[in-house]
Structures are given as C-alpha cells and as structure tokens.
C-alpha positions in Angstrom: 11.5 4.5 6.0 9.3 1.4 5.9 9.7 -1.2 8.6 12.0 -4.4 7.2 10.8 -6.9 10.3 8.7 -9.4 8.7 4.9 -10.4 10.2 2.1 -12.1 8.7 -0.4 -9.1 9.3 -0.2 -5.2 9.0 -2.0 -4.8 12.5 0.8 -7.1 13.8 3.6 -4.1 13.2 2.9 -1.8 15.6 1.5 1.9 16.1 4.9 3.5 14.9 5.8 0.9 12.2 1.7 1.5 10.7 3.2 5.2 11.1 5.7 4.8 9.3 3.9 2.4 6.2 1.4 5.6 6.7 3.9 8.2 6.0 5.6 6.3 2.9 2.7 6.1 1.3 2.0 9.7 1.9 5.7 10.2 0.2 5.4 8.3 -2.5 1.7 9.5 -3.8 3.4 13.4 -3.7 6.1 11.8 -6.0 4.0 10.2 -8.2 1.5 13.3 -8.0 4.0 15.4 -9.6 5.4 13.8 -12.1 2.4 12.4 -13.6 -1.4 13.3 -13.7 -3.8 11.2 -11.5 -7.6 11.0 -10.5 -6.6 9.7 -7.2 -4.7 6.5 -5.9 -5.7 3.1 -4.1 -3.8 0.7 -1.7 -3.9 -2.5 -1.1 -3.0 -4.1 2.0 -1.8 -8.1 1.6 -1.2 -10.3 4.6 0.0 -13.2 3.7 -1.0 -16.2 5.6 0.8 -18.1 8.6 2.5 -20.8 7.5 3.8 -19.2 4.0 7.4 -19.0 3.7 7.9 -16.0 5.2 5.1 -14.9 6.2 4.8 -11.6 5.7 2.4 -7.8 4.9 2.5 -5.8 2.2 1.3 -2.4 0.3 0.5 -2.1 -3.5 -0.3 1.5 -4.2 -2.2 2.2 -7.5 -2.1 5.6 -9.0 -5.5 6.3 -11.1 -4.7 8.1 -14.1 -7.5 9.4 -16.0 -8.6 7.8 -19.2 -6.5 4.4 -18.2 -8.5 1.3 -17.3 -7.3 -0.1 -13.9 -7.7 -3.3 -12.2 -7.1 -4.1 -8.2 -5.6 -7.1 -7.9 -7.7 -9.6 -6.2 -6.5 -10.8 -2.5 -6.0 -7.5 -1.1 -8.2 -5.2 1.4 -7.9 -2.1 -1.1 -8.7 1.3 0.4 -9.2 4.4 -1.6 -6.9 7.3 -0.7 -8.6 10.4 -2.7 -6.4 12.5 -4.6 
C-alpha cells in the first residue's frame, strides 16, 4: 500500500513510506509484466513545488513495449527500472 500523507518531495516521506512506493512499483511492473510484453519500464518521480495547492510527490511508471514509440513526460526525474 502506497502512503496517502501528502508532502512536496519523495525524500520528505520517510525510509518506510520510500519502502513502501518501492514495493508498489515492484507489484505493479509484475502485473503489467504478465499480462502484456515489455522491453523494460521507467518512472518518474514528480515533486511538486511548495506553495502548490497541495503540495504533493508522485510516481508515473511507463511500461516499454517493443515496437511502440514512448515519450517521458517532461518535469519528472525519470529512472530506468530494467526489465
């Protein structure tokens, strides 16, 4: 289960809340894994600034599916997770 208690940054949750994003992601790319074929996935952490209403982080998570273009959308520190 991913943490609900809003901050502006992902390194504001702490170590088990990172844990937890961590381990959703985990799930999620073994769901997607088997019920489609990919090359590998991507996420992309957002932290949106102070003073936004509510400030808050998020995860995109990108599944690469060969022979399909794919784009990362800007404003996000994207990290490549393999296969």
């Amino acid at each position: 289960m991913a943490p609900r208690r809003h901050v502006a940054a992902f390194y504001d949750l702490d170590v088990q809340e990172q844990r937890a994003i961590w381990d959703a992601l985990r799930q999620l790319r073994q769901k997607v894994a088997g019920s489609i074929s990919v090359e590998g996935f991507d996420a992309g952490f957002v932290d949106v600034a102070r003073g936004a209403e509510p400030a808050h982080t998020h995860v995109h998570l990108i599944p690469r599916i060969t022979g399909e273009p794919f784009e990362r959308p800007a404003g996000a520190e994207w990290v490549d997770l393999g296969d």
